[in-house]
C-alpha positions in Angstrom: -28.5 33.7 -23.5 -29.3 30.8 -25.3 -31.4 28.5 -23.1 -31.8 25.7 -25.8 -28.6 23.6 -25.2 -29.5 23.7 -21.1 -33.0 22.7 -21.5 -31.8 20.1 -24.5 -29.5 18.6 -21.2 -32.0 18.8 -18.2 -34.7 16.7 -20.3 -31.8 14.0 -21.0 -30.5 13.9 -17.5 -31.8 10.5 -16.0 -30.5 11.3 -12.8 -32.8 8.5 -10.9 -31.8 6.1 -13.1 -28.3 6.5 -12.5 -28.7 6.0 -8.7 -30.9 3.3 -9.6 -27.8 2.1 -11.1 -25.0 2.9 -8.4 -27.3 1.5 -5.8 -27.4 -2.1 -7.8 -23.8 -1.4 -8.8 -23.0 -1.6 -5.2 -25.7 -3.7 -4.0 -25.6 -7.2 -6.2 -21.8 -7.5 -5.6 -22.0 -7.1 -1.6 -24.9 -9.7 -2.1 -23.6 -12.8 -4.2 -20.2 -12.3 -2.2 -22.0 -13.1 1.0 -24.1 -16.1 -0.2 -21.0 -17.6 -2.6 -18.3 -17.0 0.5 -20.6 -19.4 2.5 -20.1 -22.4 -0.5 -16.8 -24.8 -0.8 -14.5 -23.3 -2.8 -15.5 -19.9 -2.9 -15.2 -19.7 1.0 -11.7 -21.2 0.5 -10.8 -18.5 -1.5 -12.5 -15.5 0.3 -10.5 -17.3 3.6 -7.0 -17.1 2.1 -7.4 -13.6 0.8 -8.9 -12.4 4.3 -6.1 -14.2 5.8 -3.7 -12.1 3.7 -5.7 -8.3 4.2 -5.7 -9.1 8.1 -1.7 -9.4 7.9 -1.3 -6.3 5.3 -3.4 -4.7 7.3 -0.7 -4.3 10.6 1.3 -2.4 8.0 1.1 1.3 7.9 1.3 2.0 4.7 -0.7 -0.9 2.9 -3.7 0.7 5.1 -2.8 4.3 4.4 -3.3 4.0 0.5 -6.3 1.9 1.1 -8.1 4.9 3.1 -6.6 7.1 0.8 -7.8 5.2 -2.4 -11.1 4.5 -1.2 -12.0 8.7 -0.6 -10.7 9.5 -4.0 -12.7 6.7 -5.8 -15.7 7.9 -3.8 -14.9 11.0 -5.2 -14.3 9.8 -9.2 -17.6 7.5 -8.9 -20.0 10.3 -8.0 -18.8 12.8 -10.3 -19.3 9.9 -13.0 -22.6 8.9 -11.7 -23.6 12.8 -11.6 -22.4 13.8 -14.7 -21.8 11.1 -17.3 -24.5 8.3 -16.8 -27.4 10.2 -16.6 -27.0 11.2 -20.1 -25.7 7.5 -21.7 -28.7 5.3 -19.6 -32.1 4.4 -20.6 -34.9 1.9 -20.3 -36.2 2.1 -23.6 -37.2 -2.1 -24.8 -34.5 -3.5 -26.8 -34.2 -6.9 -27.7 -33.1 -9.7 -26.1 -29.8 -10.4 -28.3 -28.9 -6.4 -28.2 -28.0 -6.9 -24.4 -25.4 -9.8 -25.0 -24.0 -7.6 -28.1 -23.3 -4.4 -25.8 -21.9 -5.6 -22.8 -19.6 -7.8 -25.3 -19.0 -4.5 -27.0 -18.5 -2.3 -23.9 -16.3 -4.7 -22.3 -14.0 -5.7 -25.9 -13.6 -1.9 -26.2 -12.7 -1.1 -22.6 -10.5 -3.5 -22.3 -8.0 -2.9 -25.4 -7.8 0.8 -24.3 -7.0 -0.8 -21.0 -4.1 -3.0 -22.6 -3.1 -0.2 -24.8 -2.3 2.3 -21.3 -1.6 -0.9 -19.3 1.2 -1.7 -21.5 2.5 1.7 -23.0 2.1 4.7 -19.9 2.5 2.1 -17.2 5.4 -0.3 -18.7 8.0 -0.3 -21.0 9.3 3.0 -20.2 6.3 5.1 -20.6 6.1 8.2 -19.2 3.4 6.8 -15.8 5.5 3.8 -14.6 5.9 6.1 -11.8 2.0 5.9 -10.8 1.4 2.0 -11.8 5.1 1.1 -9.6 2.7 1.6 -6.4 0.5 -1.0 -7.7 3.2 -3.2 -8.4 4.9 -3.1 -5.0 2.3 -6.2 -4.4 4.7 -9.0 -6.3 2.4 -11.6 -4.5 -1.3 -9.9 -4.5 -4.2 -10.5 -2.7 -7.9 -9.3 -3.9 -8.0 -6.4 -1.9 -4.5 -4.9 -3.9 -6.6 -4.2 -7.1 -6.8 -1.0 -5.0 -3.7 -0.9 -3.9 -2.5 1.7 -6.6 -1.6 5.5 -6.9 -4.8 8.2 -7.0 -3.9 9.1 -10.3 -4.4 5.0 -11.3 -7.8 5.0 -9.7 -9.1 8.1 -12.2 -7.8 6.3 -15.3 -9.1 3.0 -14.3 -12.6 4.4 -13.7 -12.1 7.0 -16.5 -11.6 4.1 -19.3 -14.5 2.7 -18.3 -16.7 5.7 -18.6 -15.1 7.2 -21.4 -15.7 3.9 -23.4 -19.3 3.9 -22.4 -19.5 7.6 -23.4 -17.3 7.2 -26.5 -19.6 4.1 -27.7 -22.9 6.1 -27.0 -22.5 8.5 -29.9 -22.7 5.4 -32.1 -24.3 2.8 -30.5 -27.2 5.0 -28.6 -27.7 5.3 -25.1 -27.4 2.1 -22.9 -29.9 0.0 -21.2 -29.4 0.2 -17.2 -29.0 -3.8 -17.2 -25.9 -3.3 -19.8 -24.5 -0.6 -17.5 -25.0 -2.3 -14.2 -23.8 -5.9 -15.6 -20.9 -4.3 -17.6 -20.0 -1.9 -14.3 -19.6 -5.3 -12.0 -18.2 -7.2 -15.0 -15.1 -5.1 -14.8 -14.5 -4.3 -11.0 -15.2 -7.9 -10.5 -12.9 -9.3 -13.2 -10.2 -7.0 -11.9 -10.6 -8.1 -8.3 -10.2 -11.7 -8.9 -7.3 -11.1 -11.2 -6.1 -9.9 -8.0 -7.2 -13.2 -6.1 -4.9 -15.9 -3.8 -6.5 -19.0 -5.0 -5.4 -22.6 -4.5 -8.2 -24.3 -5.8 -8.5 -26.0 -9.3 -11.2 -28.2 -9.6 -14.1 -27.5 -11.5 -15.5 -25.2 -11.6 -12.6 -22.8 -10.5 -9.7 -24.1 -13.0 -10.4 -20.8 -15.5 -10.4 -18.4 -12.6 -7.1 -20.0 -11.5 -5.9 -19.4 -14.4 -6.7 -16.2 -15.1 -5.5 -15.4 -11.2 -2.6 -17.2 -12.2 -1.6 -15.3 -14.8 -1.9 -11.8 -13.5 0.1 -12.9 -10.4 2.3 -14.2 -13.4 2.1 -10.2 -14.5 3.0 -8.9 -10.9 5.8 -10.9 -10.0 8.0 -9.0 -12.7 7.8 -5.4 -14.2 8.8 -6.7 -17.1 6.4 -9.4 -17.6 3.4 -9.4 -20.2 -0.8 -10.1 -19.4 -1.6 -6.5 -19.7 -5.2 -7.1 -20.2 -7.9 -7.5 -17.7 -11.2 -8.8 -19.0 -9.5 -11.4 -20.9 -5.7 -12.6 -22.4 -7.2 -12.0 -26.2 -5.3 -8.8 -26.8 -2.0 -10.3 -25.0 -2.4 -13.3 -27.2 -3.0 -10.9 -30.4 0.0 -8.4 -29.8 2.3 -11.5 -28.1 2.4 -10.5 -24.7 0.8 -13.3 -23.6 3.3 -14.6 -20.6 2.9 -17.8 -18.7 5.7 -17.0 -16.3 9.1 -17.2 -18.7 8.5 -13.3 -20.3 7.6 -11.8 -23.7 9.7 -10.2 -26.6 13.1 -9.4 -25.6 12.0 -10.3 -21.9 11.5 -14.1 -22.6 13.7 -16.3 -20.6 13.9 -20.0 -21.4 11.7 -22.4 -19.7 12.9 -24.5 -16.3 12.4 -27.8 -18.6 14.5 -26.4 -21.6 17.2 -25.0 -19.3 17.7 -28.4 -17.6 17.7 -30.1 -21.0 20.1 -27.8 -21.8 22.2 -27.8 -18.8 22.0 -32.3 -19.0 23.0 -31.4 -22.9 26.6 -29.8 -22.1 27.1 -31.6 -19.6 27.0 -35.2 -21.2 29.1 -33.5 -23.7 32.0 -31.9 -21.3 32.2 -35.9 -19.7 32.3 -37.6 -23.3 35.1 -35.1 -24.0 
């Protein structure tokens, strides 16, 4: 038996780096939520969403998948912390710039295979708008309904993740554990906001209004576009971009036009 390919893997395997790296993964998140939820606005917003989970939360159901959800992406995050970081981590010196570059690259990547299944297996007819439906029984979202989705959604989330940090490693080289960890919060972070009840919009919360605002935009109809998560650069690229009146076939005029229109035809039916 050919021992050389096991022994090639053992001396790769950074196993205590990747708990290093789940530990901070889980860690820095729980941490900056409890010192921001203490400040103005970000208290406001952690408020109205906790306000919202406490009343999902008398529904069966809502609490069901939750439990549910959370086991099996316990389940999907160790298997990729045991078998897929270890061998894409490192702490080899790099310089400062190349830090910036990858998480930019990690994140880009990810997020275009995102759009591409986001729009193609989970809307317009492709063959998993049966999983992504459960996600979208939330038209009106709160933060804690990023999880609100089917089992099999939870694997391909964290999957396209992983797979883009395993994909890019054959070219790029392993990762530093700062890229990993700031990438790994980057996304679940992003997605929970998109997910967020927010009034506020002063400075400095009008951009994560926004970007709330437009994924609500993207729940309130099956049809509607902002298929993206980590930014609305592919929506704008392939026109899916959808501020609330729809995309390609789906667009439906704006309340202003239609009221013009409406004021139109009706100056004309009294001058006739």
């Amino acid at each position: 038996m050919d021992t050389s390919i096991f022994s090639t893997l053992v001396a790769e395997y950074e196993g205590w780096l990747s708990l290093i790296m789940a530990v901070c993964v889980m860690g820095i998140p729980m941490l900056l939520s409890q010192v921001l939820s203490r400040f103005g606005g970000f208290k406001e917003i952690a408020d109205l969403n906790q306000t919202v989970v406490d009343q999902k939360s008398k529904r069966t159901y809502w609490t069901e998948n939750q439990t549910w959800n959370k086991k099996w992406g316990s389940f999907f995050i160790a298997i990729i912390y045991l078998c897929i970081v270890p061998f894409v981590i490192t702490t080899d010196s790099q310089a400062w710039w190349q830090y910036f570059v990858d998480i930019f690259v990690i994140l880009m990547v990810y997020d275009f295979f995102y759009y591409m299944t986001h729009r193609f297996l989970f809307h317009n007819g492709g063959p998993l708008v049966w999983v992504h439906a459960v996600h979208h029984q939330q038209k009106n979202p709160c933060r804690q309904d990023s999880s609100y989705i089917h089992p099999l959604e939870v694997a391909m989330g964290l999957g396209l993740y992983v797979g883009t940090v395993f994909g890019l490693s054959f070219i790029m080289g392993d990762f530093h554990i700062i890229t990993l960890i700031l990438t790994w919060i980057a996304f679940s972070e992003i997605n929970l906001h998109n997910h967020d009840r927010q009034d506020s919009d002063r400075f400095p919360f009008k951009y994560l209004k926004y970007a709330s605002d437009m994924h609500h935009v993207h729940h309130s109809r099956f049809t509607s576009g902002n298929f993206a998560t980590i930014s609305l650069l592919y929506d704008w690229m392939f026109g899916t971009l959808d501020t609330g009146n729809g995309w390609g076939k789906n667009k439906r005029p704006s309340p202003a036009s239609t009221s013009a229109t409406n004021s139109t035809a009706g100056q004309a039916n009294t001058t006739a």
